[in-house]
C-alpha positions as a Markdown table, in Angstrom:
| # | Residue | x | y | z |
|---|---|---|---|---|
| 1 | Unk | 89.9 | 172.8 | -99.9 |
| 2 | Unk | 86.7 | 175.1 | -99.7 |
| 3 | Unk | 83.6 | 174.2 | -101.4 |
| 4 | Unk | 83.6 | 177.4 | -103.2 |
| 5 | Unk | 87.3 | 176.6 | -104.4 |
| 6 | Unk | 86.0 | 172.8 | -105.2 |
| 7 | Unk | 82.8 | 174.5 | -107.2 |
| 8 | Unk | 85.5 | 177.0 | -109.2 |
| 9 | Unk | 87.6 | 174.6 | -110.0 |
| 10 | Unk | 84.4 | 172.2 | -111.7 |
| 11 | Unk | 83.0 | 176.0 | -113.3 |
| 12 | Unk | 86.5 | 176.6 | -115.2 |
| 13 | Unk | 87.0 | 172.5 | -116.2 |
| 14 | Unk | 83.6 | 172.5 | -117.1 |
| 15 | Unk | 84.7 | 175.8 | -119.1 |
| 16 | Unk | 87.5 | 174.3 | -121.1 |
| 17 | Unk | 85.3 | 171.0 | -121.6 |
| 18 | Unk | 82.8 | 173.0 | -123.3 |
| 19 | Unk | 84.8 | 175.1 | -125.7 |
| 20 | Unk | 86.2 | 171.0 | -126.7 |
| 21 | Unk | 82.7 | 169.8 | -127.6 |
| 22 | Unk | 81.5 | 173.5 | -129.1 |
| 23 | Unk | 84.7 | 173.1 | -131.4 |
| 24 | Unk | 83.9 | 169.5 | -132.5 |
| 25 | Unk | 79.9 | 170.2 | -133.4 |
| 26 | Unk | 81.4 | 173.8 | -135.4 |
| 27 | Unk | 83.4 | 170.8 | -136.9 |
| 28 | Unk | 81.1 | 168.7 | -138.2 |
| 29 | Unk | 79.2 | 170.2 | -141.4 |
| 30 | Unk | 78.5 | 167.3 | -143.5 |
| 31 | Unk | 75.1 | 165.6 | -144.2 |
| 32 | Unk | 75.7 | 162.4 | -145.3 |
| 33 | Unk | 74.1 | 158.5 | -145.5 |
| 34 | Unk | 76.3 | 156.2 | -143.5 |
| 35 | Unk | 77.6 | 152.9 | -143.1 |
| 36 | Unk | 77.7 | 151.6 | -139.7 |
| 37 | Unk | 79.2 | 148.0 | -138.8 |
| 38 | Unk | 79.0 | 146.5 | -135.4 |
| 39 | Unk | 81.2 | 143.6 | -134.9 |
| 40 | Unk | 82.4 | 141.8 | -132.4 |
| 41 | Unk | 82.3 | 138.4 | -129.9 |
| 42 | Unk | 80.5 | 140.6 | -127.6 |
| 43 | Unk | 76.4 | 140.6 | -127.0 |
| 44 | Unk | 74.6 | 143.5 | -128.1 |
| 45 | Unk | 75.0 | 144.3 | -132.4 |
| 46 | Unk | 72.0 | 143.2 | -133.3 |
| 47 | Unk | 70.3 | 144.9 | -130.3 |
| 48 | Unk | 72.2 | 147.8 | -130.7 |
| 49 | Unk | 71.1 | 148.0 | -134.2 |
| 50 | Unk | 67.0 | 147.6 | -133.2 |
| 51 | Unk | 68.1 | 150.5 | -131.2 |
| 52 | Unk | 68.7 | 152.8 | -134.3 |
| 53 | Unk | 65.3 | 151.6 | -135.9 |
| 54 | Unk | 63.6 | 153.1 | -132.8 |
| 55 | Unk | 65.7 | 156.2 | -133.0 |
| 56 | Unk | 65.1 | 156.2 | -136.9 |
| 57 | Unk | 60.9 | 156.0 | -136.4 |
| 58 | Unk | 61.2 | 158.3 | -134.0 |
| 59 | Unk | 62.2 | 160.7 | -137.3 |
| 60 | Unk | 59.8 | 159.6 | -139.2 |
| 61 | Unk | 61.8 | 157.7 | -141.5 |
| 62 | Unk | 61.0 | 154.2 | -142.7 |
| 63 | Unk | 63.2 | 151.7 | -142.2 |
| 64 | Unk | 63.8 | 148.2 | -143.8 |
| 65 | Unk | 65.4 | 145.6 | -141.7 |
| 66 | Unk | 67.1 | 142.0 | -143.5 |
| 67 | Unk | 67.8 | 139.1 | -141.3 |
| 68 | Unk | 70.4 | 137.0 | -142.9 |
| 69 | Unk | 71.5 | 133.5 | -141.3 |
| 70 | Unk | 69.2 | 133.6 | -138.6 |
| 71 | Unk | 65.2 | 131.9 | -139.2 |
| 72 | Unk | 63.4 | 132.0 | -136.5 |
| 73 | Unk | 60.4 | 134.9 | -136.6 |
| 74 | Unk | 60.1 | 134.6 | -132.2 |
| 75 | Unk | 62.3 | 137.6 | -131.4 |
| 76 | Unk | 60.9 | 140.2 | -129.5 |
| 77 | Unk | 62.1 | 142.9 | -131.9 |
| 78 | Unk | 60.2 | 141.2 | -134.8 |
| 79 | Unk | 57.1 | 141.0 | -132.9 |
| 80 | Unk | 57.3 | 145.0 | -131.7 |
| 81 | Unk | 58.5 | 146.3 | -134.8 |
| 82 | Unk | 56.5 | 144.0 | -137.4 |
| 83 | Unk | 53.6 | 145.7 | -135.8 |
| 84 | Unk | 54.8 | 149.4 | -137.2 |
| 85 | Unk | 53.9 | 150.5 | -140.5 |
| 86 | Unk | 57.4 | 152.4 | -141.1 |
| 87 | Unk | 59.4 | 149.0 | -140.9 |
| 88 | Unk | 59.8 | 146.4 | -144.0 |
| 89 | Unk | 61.0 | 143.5 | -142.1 |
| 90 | Unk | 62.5 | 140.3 | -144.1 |
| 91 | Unk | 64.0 | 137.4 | -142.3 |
| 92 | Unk | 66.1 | 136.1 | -145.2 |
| 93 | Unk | 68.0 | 132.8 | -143.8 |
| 94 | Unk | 67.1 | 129.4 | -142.7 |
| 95 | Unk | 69.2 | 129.3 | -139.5 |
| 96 | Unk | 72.4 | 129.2 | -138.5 |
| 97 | Unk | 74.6 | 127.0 | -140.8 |
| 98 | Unk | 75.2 | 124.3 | -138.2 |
| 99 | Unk | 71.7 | 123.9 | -138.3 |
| 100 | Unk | 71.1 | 124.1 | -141.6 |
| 101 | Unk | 74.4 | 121.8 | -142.8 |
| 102 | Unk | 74.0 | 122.2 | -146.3 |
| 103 | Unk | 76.1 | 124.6 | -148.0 |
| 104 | Unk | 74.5 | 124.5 | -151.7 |
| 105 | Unk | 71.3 | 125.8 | -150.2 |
| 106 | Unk | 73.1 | 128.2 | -147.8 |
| 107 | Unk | 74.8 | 129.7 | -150.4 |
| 108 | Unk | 71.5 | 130.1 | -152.4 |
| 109 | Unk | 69.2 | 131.6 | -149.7 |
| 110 | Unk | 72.0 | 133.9 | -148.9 |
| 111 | Unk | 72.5 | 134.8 | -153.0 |
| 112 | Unk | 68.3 | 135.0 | -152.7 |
| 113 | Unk | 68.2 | 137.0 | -149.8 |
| 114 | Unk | 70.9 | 140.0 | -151.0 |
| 115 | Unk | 68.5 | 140.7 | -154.3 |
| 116 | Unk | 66.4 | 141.4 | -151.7 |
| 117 | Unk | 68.3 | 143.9 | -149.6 |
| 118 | Unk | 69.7 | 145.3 | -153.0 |
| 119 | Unk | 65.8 | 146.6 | -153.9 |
| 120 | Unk | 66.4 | 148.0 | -150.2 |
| 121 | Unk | 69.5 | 149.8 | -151.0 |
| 122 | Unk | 68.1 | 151.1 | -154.5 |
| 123 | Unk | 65.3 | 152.7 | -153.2 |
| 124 | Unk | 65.6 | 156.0 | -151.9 |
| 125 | Unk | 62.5 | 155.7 | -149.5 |
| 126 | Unk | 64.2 | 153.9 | -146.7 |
| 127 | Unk | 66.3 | 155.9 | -144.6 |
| 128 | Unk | 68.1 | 153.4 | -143.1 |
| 129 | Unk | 68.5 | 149.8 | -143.9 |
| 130 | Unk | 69.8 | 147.0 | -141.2 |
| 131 | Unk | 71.5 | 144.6 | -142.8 |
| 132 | Unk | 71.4 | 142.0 | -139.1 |
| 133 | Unk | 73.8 | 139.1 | -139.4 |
| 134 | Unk | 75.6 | 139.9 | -143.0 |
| 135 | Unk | 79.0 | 139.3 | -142.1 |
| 136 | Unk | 78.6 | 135.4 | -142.2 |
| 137 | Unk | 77.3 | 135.2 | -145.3 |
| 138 | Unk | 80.3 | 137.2 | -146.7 |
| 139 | Unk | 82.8 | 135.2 | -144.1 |
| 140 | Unk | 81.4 | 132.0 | -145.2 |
| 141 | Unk | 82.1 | 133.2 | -148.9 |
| 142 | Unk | 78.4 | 133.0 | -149.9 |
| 143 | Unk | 78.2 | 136.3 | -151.4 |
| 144 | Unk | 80.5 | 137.9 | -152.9 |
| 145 | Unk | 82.4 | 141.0 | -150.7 |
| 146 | Unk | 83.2 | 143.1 | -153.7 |
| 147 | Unk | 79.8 | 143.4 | -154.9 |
| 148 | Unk | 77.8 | 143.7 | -151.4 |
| 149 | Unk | 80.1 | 146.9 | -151.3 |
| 150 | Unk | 79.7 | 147.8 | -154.6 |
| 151 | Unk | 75.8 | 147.8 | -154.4 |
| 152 | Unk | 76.1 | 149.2 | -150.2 |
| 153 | Unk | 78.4 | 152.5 | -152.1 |
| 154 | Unk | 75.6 | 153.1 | -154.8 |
| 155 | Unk | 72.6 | 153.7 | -152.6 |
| 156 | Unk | 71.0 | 157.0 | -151.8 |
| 157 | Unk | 73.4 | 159.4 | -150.7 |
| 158 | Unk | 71.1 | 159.9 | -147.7 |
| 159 | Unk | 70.6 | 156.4 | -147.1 |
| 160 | Unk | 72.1 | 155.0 | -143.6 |
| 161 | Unk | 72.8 | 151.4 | -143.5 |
| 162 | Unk | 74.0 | 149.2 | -140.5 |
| 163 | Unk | 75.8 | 145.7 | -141.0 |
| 164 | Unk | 76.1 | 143.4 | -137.9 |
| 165 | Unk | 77.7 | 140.2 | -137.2 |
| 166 | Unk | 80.9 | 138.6 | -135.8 |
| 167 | Unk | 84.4 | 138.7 | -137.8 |
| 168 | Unk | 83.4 | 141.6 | -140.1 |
| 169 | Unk | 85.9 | 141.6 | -142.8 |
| 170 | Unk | 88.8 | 144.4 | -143.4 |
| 171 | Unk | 87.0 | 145.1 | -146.6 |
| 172 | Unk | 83.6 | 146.1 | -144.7 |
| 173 | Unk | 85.2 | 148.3 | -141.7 |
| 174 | Unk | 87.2 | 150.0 | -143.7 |
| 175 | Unk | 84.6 | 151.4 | -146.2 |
| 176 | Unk | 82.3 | 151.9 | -143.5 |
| 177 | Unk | 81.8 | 155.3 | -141.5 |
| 178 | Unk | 81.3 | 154.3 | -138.0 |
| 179 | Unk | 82.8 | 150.9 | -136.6 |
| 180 | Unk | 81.7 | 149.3 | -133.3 |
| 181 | Unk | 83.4 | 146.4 | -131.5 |
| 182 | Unk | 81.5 | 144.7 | -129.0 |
| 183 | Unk | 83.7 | 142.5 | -126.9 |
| 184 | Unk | 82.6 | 139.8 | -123.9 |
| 185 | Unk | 83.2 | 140.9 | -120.7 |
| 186 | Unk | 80.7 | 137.9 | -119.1 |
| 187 | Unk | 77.8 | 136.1 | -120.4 |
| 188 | Unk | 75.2 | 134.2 | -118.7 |
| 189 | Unk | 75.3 | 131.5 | -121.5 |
| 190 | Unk | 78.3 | 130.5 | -120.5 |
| 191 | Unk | 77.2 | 129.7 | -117.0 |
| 192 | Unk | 74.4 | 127.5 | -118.3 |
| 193 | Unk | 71.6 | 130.1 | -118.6 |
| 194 | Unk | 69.7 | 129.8 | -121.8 |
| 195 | Unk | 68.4 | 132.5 | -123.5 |
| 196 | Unk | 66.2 | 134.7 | -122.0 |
| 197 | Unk | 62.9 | 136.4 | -123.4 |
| 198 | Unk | 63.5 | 140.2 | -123.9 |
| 199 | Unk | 67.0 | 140.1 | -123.3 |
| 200 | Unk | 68.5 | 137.7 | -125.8 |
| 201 | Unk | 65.8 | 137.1 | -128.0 |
């Protein structure tokens, strides 16, 4: 086969390919604020989801980020994106719950924490609000699933929000917009290397 045949061939493919994706942007009309949940055993949600605040800045938009479950204030995100006036960041748990090994107070940071994430969700300001880590809370049964949707469906029309965590329930993924499954491939952990600053934490 002739490079000039090879090069027509890739000219009409590229043709047709274009006229797909032309069709599909004509396609899409609507504005809209919307729910995004990345779930998942695989590494990469809550990253994933730092990713959007960067891409949300970038827009000027401002941008409040609550950390349920997790306590530590070390991550590299935190540190970067605590230092930008745009960002309202809350971490809003204690640790993990095998840490923290009381359910009575789980239950009640979580219960604490979600009044804070509702002023989030009330308040047209934010464009987008990351909700890191909220599917263990509702797994766990310390808030209740009907009303974190309730209060998710009743926010700015133009507000985007993003839920992350393992084992997001059928409830959450199916009222959301966009849903993302990260799945494990490999892992270093498993191999015995720890965490590692500016890649897992």
């Amino acid at each position: 086969m002739s490079d000039l045949s090879r090069a027509e061939r890739h000219r009409r493919r590229m043709v047709r390919k274009k006229a797909v994706v032309d069709s599909a942007i004509a396609h899409a009309t609507q504005d809209k604020g919307l729910l995004l949940v990345l779930t998942g055993n695989g590494k990469g949600k809550s990253s994933s989801a730092f990713g959007m605040v960067a891409r949300a800045l970038g827009h000027g938009m401002k941008v409040g980020v609550c950390q349920f479950i997790k306590g530590r204030s070390d991550t590299g995100e935190e540190a970067f994106f605590r230092r930008h006036s745009g960002v309202d960041w809350r971490v809003l748990g204690e640790g993990f719950t095998w840490e923290t090994q009381d359910l009575e107070r789980d239950t009640a940071v979580a219960r604490e924490g979600w009044e804070t994430a509702r002023a989030m969700l009330t308040d047209p300001a934010y464009g987008l609000v990351i909700l890191d880590e909220l599917t263990y809370p509702l797994k766990f049964g310390y808030l209740d699933a009907g009303t974190v949707l309730a209060d998710i469906a009743a926010r700015p029309s133009m507000q985007h929000v993003v839920v992350t965590g393992r084992g997001a329930p059928q409830s959450l993924i199916d009222a959301a917009d966009t849903v993302t499954e990260m799945r494990d491939v490999k892992h270093a952990y498993a191999a015995g290397v720890r965490a590692q600053p500016g890649i897992d934490l």
